[in-house]
SEFIMAR-614025 format. One line per 4 residues: number of its first residue (from 1); their letters; for each residue x, z negated, y negated of C-alpha. Coordinates in Angstrom, 1 decimal, decimal comma. Layout:
<sites>
NUM	A	X/Z/Y  ...;
</sites>
This chain:
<sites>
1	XXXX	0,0/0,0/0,0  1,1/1,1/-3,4  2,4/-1,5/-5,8  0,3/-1,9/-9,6;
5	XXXX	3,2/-0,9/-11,2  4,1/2,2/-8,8  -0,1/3,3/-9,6  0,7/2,7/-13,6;
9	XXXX	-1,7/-0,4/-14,2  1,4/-2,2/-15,3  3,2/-1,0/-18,3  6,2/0,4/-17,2;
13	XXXX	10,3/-0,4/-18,9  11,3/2,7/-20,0  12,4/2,7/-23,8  10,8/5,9/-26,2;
17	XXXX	13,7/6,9/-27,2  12,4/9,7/-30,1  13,9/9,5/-33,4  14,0/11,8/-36,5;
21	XXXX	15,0/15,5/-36,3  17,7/17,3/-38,7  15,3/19,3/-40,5  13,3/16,8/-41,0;
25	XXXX	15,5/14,7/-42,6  16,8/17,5/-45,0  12,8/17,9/-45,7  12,9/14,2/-46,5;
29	XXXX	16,2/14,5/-49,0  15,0/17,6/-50,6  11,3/15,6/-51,3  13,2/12,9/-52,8;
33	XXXX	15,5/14,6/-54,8  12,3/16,7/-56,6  10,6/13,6/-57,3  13,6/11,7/-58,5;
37	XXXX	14,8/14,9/-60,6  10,9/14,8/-62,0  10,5/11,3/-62,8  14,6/11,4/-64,5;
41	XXXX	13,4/14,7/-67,0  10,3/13,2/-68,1  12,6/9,5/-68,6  14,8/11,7/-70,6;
45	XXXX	12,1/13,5/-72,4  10,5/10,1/-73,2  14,0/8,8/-74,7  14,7/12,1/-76,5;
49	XXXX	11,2/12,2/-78,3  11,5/8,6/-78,7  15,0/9,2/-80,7  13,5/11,9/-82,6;
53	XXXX	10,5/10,4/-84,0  13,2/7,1/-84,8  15,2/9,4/-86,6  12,5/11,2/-88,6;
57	XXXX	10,5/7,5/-89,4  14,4/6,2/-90,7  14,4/9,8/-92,5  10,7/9,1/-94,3;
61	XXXX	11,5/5,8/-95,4  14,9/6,5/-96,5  13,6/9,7/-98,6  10,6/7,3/-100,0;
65	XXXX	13,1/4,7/-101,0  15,2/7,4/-102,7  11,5/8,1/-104,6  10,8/5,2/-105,6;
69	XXXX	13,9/4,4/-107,4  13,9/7,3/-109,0  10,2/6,1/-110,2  11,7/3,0/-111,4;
73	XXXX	14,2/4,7/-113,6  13,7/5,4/-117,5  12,2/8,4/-118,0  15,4/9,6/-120,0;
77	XXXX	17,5/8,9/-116,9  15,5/10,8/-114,1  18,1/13,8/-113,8  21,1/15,4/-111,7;
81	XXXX	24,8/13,9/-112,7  26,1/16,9/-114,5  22,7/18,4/-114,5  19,5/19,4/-115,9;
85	XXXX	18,0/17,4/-117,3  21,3/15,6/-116,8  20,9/12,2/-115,5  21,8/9,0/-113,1;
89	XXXX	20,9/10,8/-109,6  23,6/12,5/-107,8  23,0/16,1/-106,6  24,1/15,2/-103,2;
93	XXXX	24,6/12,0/-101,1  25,2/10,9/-98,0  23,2/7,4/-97,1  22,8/5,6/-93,7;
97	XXXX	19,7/4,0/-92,3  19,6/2,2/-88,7  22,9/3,5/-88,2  22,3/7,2/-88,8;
101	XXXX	24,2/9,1/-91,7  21,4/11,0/-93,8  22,5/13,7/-96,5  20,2/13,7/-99,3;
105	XXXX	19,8/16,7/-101,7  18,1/15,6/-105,0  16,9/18,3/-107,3  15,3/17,3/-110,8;
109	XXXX	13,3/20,2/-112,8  11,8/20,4/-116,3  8,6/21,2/-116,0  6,6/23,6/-118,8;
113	XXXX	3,3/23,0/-118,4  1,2/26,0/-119,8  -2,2/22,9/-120,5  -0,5/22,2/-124,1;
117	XXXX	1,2/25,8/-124,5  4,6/27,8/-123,0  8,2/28,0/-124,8  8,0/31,2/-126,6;
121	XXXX	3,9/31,7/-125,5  0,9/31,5/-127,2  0,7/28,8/-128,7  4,4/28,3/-128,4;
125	XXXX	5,1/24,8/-127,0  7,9/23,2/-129,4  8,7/20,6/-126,2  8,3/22,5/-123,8;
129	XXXX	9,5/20,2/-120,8  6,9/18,3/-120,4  7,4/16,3/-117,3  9,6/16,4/-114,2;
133	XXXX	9,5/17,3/-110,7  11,5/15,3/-108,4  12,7/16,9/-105,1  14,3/15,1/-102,4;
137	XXXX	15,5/17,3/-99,3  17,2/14,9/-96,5  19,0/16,4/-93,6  20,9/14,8/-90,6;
141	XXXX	23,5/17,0/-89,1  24,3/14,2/-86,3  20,9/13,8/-85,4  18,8/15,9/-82,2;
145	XXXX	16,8/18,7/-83,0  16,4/17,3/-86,4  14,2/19,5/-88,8  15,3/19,0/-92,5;
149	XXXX	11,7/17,3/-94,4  11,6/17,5/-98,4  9,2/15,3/-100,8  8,6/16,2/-103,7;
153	XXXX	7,3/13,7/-106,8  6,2/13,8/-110,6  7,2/11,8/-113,4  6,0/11,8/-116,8;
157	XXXX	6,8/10,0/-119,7  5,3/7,3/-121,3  5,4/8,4/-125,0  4,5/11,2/-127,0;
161	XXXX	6,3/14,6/-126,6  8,8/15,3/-129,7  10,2/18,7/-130,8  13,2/19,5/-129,1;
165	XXXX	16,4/21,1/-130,1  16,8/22,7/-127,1  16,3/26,4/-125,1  15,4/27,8/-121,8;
169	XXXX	17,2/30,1/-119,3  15,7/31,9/-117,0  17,5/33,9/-114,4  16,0/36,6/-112,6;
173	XXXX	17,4/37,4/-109,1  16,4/41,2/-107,6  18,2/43,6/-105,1  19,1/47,2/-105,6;
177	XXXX	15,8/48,4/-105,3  14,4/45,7/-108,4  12,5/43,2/-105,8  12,6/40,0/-106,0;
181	XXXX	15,4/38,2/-104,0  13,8/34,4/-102,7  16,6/31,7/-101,4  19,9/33,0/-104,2;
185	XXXX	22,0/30,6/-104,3  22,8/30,4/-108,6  25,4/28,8/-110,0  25,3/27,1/-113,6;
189	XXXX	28,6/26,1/-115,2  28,7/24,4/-118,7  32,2/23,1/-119,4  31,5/22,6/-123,1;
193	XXXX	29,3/20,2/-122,7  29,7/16,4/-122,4  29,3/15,9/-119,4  29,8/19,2/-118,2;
197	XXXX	27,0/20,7/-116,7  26,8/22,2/-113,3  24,0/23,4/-111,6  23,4/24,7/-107,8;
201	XXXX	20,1/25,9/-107,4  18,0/28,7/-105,3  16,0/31,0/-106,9  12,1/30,6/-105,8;
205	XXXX	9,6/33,4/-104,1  9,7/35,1/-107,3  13,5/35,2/-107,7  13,6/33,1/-110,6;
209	XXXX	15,0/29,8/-111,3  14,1/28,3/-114,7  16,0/25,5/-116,2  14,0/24,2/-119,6;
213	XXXX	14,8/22,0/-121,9  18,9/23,6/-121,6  21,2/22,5/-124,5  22,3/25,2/-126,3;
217	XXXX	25,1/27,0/-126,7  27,0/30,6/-127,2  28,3/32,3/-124,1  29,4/29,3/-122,5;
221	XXXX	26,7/29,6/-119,4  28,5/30,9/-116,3  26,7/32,1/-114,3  27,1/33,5/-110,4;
225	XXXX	24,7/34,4/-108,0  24,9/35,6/-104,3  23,2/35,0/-100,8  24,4/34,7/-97,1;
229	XXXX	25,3/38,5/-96,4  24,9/39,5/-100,0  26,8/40,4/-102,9  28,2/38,6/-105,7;
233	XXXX	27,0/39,4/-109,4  28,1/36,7/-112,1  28,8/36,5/-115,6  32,2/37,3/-117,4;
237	XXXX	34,4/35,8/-120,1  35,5/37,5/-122,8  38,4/35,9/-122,7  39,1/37,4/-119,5;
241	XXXX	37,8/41,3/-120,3  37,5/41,6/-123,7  34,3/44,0/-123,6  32,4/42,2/-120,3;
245	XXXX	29,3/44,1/-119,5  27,6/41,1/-118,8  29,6/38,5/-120,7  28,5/34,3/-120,3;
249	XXXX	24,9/33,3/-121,2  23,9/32,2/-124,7  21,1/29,8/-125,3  19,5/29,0/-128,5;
253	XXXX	16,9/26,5/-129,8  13,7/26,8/-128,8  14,4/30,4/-127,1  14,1/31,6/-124,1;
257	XXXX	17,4/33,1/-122,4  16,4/36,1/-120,1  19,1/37,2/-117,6  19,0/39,2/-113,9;
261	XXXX	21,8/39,7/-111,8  20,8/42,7/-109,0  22,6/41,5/-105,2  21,8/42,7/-102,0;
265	XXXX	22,7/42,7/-97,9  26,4/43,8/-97,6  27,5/47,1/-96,3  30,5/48,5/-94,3;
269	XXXX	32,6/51,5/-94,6  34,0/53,6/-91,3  36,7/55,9/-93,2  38,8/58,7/-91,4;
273	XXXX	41,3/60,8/-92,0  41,3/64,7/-90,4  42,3/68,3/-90,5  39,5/71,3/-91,1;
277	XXXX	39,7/70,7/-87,1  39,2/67,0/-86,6  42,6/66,0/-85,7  43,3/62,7/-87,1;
281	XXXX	45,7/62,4/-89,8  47,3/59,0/-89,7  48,6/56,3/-92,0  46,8/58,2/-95,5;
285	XXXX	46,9/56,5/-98,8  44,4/56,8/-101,0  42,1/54,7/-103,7  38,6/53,8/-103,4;
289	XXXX	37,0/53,0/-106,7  33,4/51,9/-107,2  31,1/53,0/-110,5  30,0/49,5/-111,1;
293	XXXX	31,9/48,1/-114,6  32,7/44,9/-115,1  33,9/45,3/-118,5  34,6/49,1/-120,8;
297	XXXX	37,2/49,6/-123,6  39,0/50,2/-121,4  36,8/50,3/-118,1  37,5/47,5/-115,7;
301	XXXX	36,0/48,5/-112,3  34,4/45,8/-109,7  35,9/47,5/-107,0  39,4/49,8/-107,2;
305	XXXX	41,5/49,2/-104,5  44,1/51,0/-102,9  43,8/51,2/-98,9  45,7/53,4/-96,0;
309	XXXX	44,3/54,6/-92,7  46,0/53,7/-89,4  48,0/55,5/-86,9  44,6/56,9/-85,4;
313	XXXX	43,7/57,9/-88,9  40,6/55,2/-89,1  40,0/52,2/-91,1  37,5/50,0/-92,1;
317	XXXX	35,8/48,0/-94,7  33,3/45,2/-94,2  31,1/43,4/-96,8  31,3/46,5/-99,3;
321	XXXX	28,9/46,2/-102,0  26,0/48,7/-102,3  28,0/51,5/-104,9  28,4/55,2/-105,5;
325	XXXX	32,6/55,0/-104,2  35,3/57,9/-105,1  37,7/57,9/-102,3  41,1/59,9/-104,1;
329	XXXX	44,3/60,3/-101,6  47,5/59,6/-103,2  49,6/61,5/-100,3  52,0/63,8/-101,7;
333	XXXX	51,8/65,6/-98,2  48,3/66,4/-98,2  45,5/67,6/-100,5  42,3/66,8/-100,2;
337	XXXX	40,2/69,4/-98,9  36,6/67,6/-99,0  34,9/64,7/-97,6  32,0/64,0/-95,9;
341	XXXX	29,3/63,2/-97,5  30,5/65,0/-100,6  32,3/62,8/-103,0  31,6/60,9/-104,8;
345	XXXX	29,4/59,3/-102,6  26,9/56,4/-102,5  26,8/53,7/-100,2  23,3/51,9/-99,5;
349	XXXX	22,9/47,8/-99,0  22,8/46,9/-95,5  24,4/49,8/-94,2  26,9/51,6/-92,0;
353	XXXX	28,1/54,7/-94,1  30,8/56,8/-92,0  33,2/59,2/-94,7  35,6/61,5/-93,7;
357	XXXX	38,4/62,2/-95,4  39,2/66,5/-94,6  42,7/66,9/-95,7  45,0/70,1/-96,0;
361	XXXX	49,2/70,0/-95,9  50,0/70,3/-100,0  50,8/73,1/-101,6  51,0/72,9/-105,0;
365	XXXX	49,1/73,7/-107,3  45,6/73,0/-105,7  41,8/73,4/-107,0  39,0/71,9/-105,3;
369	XXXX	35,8/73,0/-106,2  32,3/71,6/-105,2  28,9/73,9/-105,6  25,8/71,6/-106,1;
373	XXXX	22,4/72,4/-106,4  21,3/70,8/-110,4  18,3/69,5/-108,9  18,9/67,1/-106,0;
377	XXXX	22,5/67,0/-106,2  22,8/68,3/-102,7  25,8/70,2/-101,8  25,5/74,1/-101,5;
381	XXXX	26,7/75,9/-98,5  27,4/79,2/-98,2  27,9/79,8/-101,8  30,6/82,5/-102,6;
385	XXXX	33,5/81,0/-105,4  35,7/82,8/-107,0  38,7/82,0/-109,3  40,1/84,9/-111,3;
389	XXXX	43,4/85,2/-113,4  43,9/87,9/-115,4  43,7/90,7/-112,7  43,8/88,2/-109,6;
393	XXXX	41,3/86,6/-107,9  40,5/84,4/-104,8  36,9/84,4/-102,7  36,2/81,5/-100,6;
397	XXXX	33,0/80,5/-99,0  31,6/76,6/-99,1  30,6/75,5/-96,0  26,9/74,0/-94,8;
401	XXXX	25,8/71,6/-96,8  21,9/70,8/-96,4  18,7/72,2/-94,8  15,5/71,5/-96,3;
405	XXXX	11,8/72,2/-96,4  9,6/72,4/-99,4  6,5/73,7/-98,4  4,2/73,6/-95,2;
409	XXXX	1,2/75,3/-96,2  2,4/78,6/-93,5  0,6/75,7/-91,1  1,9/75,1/-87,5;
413	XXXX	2,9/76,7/-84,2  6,5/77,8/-85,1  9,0/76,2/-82,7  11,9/77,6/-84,4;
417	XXXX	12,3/77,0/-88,0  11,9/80,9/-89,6  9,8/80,8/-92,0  10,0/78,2/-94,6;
421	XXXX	6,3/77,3/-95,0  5,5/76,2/-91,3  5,8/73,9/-89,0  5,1/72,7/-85,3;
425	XXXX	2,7/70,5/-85,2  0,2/68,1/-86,6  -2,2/65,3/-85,3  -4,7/66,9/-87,3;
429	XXXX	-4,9/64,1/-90,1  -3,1/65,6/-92,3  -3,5/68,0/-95,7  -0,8/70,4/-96,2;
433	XXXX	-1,4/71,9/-99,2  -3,5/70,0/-101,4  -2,0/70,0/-103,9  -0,1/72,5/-103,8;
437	XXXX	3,3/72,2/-101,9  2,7/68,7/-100,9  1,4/67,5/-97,5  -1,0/64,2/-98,1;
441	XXXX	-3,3/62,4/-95,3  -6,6/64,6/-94,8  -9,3/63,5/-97,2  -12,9/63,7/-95,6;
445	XXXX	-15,9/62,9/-98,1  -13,5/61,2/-100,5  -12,0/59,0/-98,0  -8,1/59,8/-96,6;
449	XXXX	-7,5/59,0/-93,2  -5,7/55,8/-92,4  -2,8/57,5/-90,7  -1,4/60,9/-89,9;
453	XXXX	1,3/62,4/-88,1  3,6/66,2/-88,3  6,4/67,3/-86,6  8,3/70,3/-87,6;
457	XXXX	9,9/73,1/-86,0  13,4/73,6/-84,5  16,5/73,4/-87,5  19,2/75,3/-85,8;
461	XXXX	22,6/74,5/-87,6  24,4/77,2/-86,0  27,0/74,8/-83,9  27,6/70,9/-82,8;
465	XXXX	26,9/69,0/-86,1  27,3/65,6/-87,7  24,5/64,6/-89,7  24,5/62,4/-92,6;
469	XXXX	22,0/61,4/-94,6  17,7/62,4/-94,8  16,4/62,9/-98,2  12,8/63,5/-99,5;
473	XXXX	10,6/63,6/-102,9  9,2/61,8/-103,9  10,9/58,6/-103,4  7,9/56,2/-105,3;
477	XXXX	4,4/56,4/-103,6  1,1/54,9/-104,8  1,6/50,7/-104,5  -1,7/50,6/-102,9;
481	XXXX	-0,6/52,9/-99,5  1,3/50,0/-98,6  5,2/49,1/-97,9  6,7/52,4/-96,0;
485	XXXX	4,2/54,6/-96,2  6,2/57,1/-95,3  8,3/57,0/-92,3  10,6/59,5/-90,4;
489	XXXX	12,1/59,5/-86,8  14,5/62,1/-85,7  15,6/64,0/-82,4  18,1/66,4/-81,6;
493	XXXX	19,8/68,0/-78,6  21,6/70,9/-77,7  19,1/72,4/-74,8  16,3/72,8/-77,2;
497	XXXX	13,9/70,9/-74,4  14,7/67,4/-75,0  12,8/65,8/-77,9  13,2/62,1/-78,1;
501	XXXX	12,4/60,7/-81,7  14,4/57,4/-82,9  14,7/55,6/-85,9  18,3/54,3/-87,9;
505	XXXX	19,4/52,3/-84,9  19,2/55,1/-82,2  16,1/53,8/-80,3  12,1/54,8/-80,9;
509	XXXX	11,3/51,5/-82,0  12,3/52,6/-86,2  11,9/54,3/-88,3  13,7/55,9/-91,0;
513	XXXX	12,4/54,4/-94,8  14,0/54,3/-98,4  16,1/51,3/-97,0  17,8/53,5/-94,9;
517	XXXX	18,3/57,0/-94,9  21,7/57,3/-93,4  21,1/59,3/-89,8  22,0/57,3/-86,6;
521	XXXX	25,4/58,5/-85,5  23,7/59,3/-82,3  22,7/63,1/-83,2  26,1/63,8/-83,8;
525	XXXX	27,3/66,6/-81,5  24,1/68,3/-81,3  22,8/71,6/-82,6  19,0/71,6/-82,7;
529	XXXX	17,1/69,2/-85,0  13,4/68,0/-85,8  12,0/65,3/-87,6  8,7/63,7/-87,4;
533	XXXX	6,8/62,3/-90,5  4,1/59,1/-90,2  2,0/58,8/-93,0  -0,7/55,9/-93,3;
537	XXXX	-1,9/53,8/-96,3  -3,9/50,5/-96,5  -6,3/51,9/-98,7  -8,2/55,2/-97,9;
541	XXXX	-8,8/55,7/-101,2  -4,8/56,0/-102,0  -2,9/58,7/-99,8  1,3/59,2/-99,9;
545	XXXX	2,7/62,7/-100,5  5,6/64,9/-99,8  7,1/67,5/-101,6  10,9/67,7/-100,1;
549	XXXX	12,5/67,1/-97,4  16,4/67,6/-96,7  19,2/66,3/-94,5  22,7/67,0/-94,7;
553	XXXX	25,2/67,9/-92,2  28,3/69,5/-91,4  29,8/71,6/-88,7  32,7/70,0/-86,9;
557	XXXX	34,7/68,7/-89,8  33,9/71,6/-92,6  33,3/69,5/-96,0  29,8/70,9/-97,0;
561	XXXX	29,5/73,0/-100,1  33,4/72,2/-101,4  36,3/74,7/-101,3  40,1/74,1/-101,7;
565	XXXX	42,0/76,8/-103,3  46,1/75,9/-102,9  49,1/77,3/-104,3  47,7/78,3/-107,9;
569	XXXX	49,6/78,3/-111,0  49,4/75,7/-114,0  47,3/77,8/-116,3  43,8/78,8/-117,2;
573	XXXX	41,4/80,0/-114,0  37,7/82,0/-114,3  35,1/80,4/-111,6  31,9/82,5/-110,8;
577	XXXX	29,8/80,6/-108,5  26,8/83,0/-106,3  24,2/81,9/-104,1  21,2/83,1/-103,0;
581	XXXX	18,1/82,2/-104,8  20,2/80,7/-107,9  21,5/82,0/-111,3  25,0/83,4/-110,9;
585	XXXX	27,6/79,9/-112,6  30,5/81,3/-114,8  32,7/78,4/-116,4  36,7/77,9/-116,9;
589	XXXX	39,1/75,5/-116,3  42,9/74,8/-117,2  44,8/73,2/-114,4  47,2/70,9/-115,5;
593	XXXX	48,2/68,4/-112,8  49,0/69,3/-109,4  45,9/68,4/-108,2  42,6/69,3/-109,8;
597	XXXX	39,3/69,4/-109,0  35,7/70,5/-111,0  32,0/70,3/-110,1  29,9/73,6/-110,2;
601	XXXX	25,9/72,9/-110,4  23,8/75,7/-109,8  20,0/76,2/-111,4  17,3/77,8/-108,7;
605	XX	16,0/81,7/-110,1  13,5/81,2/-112,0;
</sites>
C-alpha cells in the first residue's frame, strides 16, 4: 500500500527554486531609470522656475526701490549725472539684491506736454518741459533665462512753470531710403558745459530722440549715431575740417534744433582684378574713394582708401557703407580697361556688390571712353566710337551693356524675345497698356485686382553672362498699394527648358524689391534669361505700374558700353559716338596725363 506522501496528500520537500529572469531585470532598471529621470526633470524644473521667479521678485522690488527714491528727490535733482536734465541719478549702476548683481539703466526725459502748448507751436510753450519721465530698465546678465523688465514713472513739479532760457534738439534718425530707423543708438557730447553733458540714448519708433529743455550753445553738440550692422553718421568740428558738411549742433533759447543723420545695414565689397579674358591679375593697386563729403574747400572724402588685390587677384571689403565708389588703379603696368558695373558705381545698404576690375598691359598714352544712355545712365553696348586726329582715326566697338523692355502692349505668346512689345505670358490680371506703355493690375468696374502676375519672353545675350543689377521705372508707387508692390524673380539657364524663378538669395522664397536689385550671383554662366513681375496692392482702388524694365550684364569679362583706346599721343582728340536709335555725340578732348578718361551720354532720336 502506497504511503500519503508517495499519493501527494502530504506536502512534499522539494524547494521552488524560480527566480527573476535577465530581461526581466533589465525591464525593471529601464522602468526605474524613466521614472527616476521623470521625477529629477520636473525637480529641476520646479527649482529653475522657482529661481526665476526669485530673481525677477528681487528684480521688481529692486527697480521700485530705485523709483521711489527717485520720487523722494527735489524736483530740480530728478536727472542723469552728466545729463539731461542733468541731475543726481547715475546713467548706469550695478546694485545687488539677495545676493544677485542687478544693472540698472536709468533714463530721465523732459517732457513737452502739447495741454499748455509745444516749444515753437501754437501757442508756443515758453517752458516747454513740463514734467519728467522716469525710466528704469534692470538687467541681470548672471541670472537664468532672465528677460530685461523696464518701469517707467512721472514726476511733476510742485510750483508753477517759469520761462526758461533754454532750447530743444531733436535728432532725426532715417536710412538711405528716408524711413525711419527705431533702436539708433545717439550719442550727445557737451564738453563746454559744467558738468559736461553726455547723453546715450536710442531713437524711438519714429526715429527721433528729443531732449527739451537743452542749454544752449553754438556748435558745441556732438553728435554720433549708428546701430548694430549699420553705419556711422556724426557731426564734425570745425576745428578738425575747416568747411564740415555737417559741422556740431547749435542750440539757441527757446528754439528748436532740427538735425538727421541717414545710417543703414552695412555692405560688402568682392573686388577682382582680370584680363578682357578673365585671367586674374594679382597684387593690383588702386584707390577706392566714396562721393559722401565730410567737409569741401577742399573736399574731404568719408571713405578714400588705398587697397591692393591678392595673388589670386581678389579682395574684399566688409562693413562698407552704402555709397556711389570710384575704384582708380595706380599700377603703372596696367591701364584700366573697364569695370564691372561701369564706374563709378553705387553700392546699396545690406548688400553684396561684386566689381571687376578689367585691366589691359600699359601703353602709354591711354583714353577710356564710356557711352551712356542720358536717360537712365545705363551703359551702351554696341555703340561705334571714334577718335580722330587730324587725318587719323580709331573705331572701336563698346561691348553689352543692358537689355531692356519698355513696352508690352504687342501682348503675349512670344517665347523668344523679338519683338520689343511682347511677352510670354500673363495670369490674366493684368493691364498692359492702359495707360499707355505701362502694364498696371486689370481694372474691372472700377475695382483693380488684388494681384497679378507676367512673365516675359526668352532674353538671349548671345553667350555665358554675368549679370549685375535689375532696374525698372518707376521706382515710387502709390503709398496705398502697400510695401513691395512690385516684386521680380528671375531664371536663367543655358538649355532654354529650365525655368526656375528665385529671388536675391538664389532660392524661390524672394523676391527681388527696391532694397535689393543686385542679381543673385547664381545666373552667372548662363545665356538665356526671364523675369517674372508680381504685382498686388492693398487697396483695389490704387494699382502699381511699370514703365521700364532693364538689367545689366556682361559677356565673359567685356566692360559694358566702355572702350580703351592705348598708345595715343598728348594732344587734342575728335570723339563721334553712334548708336542705333540715338543722335550721333560729337565732343573733344585734350589728353594730358598718361591716363585719361571721358564720359559720352547719348539722347534717344526724337
Amino acid at each position: 500500500m502506497a504511503s500519503p506522501k508517495e499519493i501527494g496528500i502530504l506536502p512534499s520537500n522539494r524547494k521552488n527554486k524560480h527566480g527573476f529572469t535577465l530581461m526581466e531585470t533589465v525591464i525593471a532598471v529601464m522602468i526605474f531609470i524613466i521614472v527616476s529621470v521623470g521625477v529629477y526633470s520636473v525637480f529641476t524644473r520646479l527649482v529653475r522656475l522657482s529661481i526665476i521667479s526669485k530673481q525677477k521678485i528681487a528684480a521688481t522690488a529692486l527697480a521700485n526701490e530705485q523709483l521711489e527714491i527717485i520720487r523722494n528727490l527735489t524736483y530740480s535733482d530728478i536727472g542723469i549725472q552728466a545729463g539731461i536734465p542733468v541731475g543726481l541719478i547715475p546713467h548706469t549702476q550695478t546694485l545687488t539684491r539677495d545676493g544677485i548683481p542687478f544693472t540698472l539703466e536709468t533714463t530721465i526725459r523732459n517732457i513737452d506736454d502739447p495741454f499748455d502748448g509745444t516749444i515753437n507751436g501754437d501757442p508756443n510753450d515758453l517752458s516747454p518741459a513740463d514734467y519728467k519721465l522716469v525710466e528704469v530698465k534692470i538687467d541681470c546678465n548672471s541670472c537664468i533665462s532672465f528677460q530685461p523688465l523696464t518701469f517707467t514713472s512721472f514726476a511733476a513739479p510742485k510750483n508753477l512753470e517759469t520761462t526758461s532760457s533754454n532750447g530743444a534738439l531733436f535728432v532725426h534718425v532715417i536710412d538711405s531710403f528716408g524711413q525711419p530707423v527705431q533702436g539708433a543708438s545717439i550719442h550727445i557730447e557737451n564738453n563746454d558745459e559744467f558738468p559736461a553733458i553726455a547723453i546715450d540714448e536710442t531713437s524711438n519708433s519714429e526715429g527721433t530722440l528729443q531732449i527739451v529743455d537743452t542749454p544752449p550753445g553754438t556748435e558745441n553738440y556732438e553728435i554720433t549715431v549708428t546701430k548694430s550692422g549699420f553705419s556711422t553718421h556724426q557731426t564734425v568740428s570745425t576745428e578738425e575740417h575747416e568747411n564740415p558738411l555737417k559741422p556740431h549742433a547749435t542750440v539757441a533759447e527757446q528754439t528748436v534744433t532740427d538735425i538727421s543723420f541717414s545710417i543703414d545695414e552695412l555692405s560688402s565689397l568682392a573686388i577682382s582684378s582680370v584680363t578682357p579674358t578673365c585671367t586674374p591679375v594679382p597684387f593690383i593697386d588702386f584707390t577706392l574713394q566714396g562721393s559722401k563729403l565730410i567737409a569741401e574747400d577742399p573736399p574731404i572724402y568719408k571713405y578714400q582708401e588705398s587697397l591692393q588685390t591678392n595673388a589670386s587677384g581678389l579682395l574684399s571689403l566688409a562693413n562698407m557703407e552704402w555709397d556711389t565708389y570710384t575704384p582708380t588703379p595706380i599700377e603703372p603696368t596696367y591701364a584700366l580697361a573697364g569695370s564691372l558695373p561701369v564706374s563709378p558705381f553705387t553700392l546699396s545698404p545690406n548688400a553684396t556688390q561684386n566689381v571687376q576690375l578689367v585691366l589691359e598691359p600699359f601703353t602709354p598714352n591711354t583714353l577710356l571712353i564710356t557711352v551712356e544712355d542720358s536717360g537712365t545712365s545705363l551703359p551702351l553696348a554696341e555703340s561705334t566710337v571714334i577718335i580722330t586726329k587730324e587725318e587719323e582715326s580709331t573705331t572701336l566697338v563698346t561691348g553689352r551693356g543692358f537689355l531692356q523692355q519698355t513696352s508690352w502692349e504687342g501682348g503675349s505668346g512670344q517665347e523668344i524675345f523679338t519683338d520689343e512689345t511682347k511677352f510670354f505670358t500673363s495670369d490674366g490680371n493684368v493691364e498692359i497698356n492702359d495707360p499707355v506703355g505701362e502694364i498696371t493690375l486689370l481694372q474691372t468696374f472700377g475695382v483693380y485686382a488684388e494681384s497679378g502676375e507676367i512673365t516675359s519672353s526668352t532674353f538671349d545675350t548671345g553667350s555665358a553672362s554675368n549679370f549685375y543689377q535689375l532696374s525698372w521705372e518707376p521706382q515710387d508707387q502709390p503709398t496705398e498699394t502697400g510695401d513691395n508692390s512690385l516684386t521680380y524673380q528671375l531664371a536663367s539657364n543655358n538649355d532654354q527648358l529650365t525655368w526656375n524663378f528665385v529671388g536675391p538669395d538664389g532660392t524661390s522664397g524672394t523676391y527681388y524689391t527696391t532694397a535689393d536689385k543686385n542679381i543673385h550671383a547664381g545666373h552667372n554662366g548662363d545665356r538665356y534669361i526671364r523675369y517674372n513681375i508680381f504685382f498686388s496692392t492693398e487697396n483695389t482702388n490704387y494699382t502699381p505700374n511699370l514703365a521700364e524694365l532693364a538689367f545689366t550684364f556682361t559677356s565673359a569679362c567685356s566692360p559694358p558700353g566702355q572702350v580703351l583706346f592705348q598708345g595715343l599721343s598728348l594732344d587734342e582728340y575728335t570723339i563721334t559716338v553712334d548708336h542705333a536709335g540715338y543722335q550721333t555725340a560729337i565732343d573733344s578732348i585734350t589728353l594730358s596725363q598718361p591716363e585719361n578718361s571721358h564720359l559720352i551720354q547719348l539722347s534717344p532720336n526724337e
